[in-house]
Structure formats: structure tokens, C-alpha cells
C-alpha positions in Angstrom: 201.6 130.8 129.7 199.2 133.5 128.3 201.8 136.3 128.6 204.6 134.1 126.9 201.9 133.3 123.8 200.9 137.2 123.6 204.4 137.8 123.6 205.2 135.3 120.6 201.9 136.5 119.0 202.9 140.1 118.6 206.3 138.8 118.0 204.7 137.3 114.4 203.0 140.8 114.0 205.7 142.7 114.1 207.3 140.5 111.6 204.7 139.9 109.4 204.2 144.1 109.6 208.3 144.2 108.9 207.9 141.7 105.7 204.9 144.2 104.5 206.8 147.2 104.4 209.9 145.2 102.8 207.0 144.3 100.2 205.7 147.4 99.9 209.4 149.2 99.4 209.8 146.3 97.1 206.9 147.6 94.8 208.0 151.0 95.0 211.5 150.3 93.5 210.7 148.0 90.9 207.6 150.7 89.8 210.3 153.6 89.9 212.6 151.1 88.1 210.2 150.5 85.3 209.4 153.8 85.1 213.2 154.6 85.0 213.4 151.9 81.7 210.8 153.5 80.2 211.9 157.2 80.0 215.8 155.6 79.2 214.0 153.3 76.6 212.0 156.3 74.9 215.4 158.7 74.9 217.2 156.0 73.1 214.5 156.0 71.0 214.9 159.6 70.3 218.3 159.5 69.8 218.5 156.8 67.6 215.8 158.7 65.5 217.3 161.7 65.6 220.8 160.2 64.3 218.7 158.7 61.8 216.9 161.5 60.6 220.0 163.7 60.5 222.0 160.4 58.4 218.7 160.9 55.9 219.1 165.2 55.7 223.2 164.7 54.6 222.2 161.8 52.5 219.3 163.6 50.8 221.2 166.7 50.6 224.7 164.8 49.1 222.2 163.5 46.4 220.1 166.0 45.5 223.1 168.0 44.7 223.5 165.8 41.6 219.8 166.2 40.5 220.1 169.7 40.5 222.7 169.6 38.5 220.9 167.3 35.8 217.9 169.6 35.8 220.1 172.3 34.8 221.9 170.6 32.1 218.4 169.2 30.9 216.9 172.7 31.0 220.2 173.5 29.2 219.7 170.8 26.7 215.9 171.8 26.2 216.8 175.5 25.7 219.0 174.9 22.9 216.9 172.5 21.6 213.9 174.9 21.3 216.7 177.1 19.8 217.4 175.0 16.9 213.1 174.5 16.4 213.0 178.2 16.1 215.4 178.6 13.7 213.9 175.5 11.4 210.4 177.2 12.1 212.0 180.7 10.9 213.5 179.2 7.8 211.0 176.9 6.4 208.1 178.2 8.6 206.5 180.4 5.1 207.3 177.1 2.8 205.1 174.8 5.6 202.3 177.4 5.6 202.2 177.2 1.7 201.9 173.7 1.5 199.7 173.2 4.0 197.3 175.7 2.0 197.8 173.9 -1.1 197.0 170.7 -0.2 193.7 171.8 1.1 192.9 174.0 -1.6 194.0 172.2 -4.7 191.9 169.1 -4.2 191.9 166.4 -6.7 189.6 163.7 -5.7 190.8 160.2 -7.3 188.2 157.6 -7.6 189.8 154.2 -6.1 190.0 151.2 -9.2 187.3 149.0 -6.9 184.1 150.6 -5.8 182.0 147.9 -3.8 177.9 148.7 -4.4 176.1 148.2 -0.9 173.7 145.5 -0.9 
């Protein structure tokens, strides 16, 4: 009877050695699995930023475009409007200068009607 329970015993060790390296290859996959999702996960990721980033270049590009072109016609604009203070400056600049002179020169103080005396 001892030789059939020795035989049963390693029976259940073989089987319970059997389920361990089932467990253990079970392990492995699901780590190399995880692993797998991970690296597929993070090149989505890069993808999807890399689309992105490239959608944001043709975008920014597509629209700065148009502000160039308003910075031109606004330097444009300021050009010809520093033009036409020139040309004001040329023709009246002497008459300005005069006045200006005048005024400071020729003073004619003017007492005001109601003087208050500090107390």
C-alpha cells in the first residue's frame, strides 16, 4: 500500500510542478503582453502628436501668410504717413519755430480780476 501512495504522491507533484510552469509561462505572457501595450500605446502616442504637430505647422503657416501681408500694408501705410508729416514739417516747420519763439519771448503777464490774499 506504501508503493501505491508514493506512486499517487509523486503523481500530485508532478502536477502541481506541471500547474507551476503553466503559472509561470502565464506570467511571462501577460508581462510581454503589457509590455507589448505599452510600446504600441506610446507609438500611437507619437503618431497622434506628430499628426498634430504637423496639422499646427500648415495651420500656423496658412495664417501667418495673412499677417505678413498686413505688416506690409501697415508698414506701407506708416511710410506714407511719415511721408505726408515730412512734408507738413517742411512747409510750416520755419512758421512753428517762429511761434514757438514768440510766445516765449514776448511775454505779457496779465493779472487775473480775483487775487485771493493768504491768510
Amino acid at each position: 500500500m506504501s508503493a501505491q501512495n508514493s506512486a499517487g504522491i509523486q503523481t500530485l507533484l508532478d502536477a502541481e510542478r506541471e500547474a507551476q510552469r503553466i503559472v509561470q509561462k502565464a506570467r511571462e505572457y501577460r508581462t510581454k503582453r503589457v509590455k507589448d501595450a505599452r510600446s504600441e500605446a506610446q507609438k500611437e502616442i507619437e503618431d497622434y502628436r506628430q499628426k498634430k504637430d504637423n496639422e499646427f505647422k500648415a495651420f500656423e503657416k496658412e495664417h501667418s501668410s495673412g499677417n505678413k501681408k498686413a505688416e506690409e500694408d501697415a508698414d506701407k501705410e506708416a511710410e506714407a504717413k511719415l511721408g505726408e508729416i515730412n512734408q507738413i514739417g517742411e512747409k510750416t516747420g520755419s512758421k512753428v519755430v517762429e511761434d514757438l519763439l514768440r510766445a516765449v519771448m514776448d511775454v505779457q503777464p496779465i493779472v487775473p480780476d480775483r487775487i485771493e490774499v493768504p491768510q
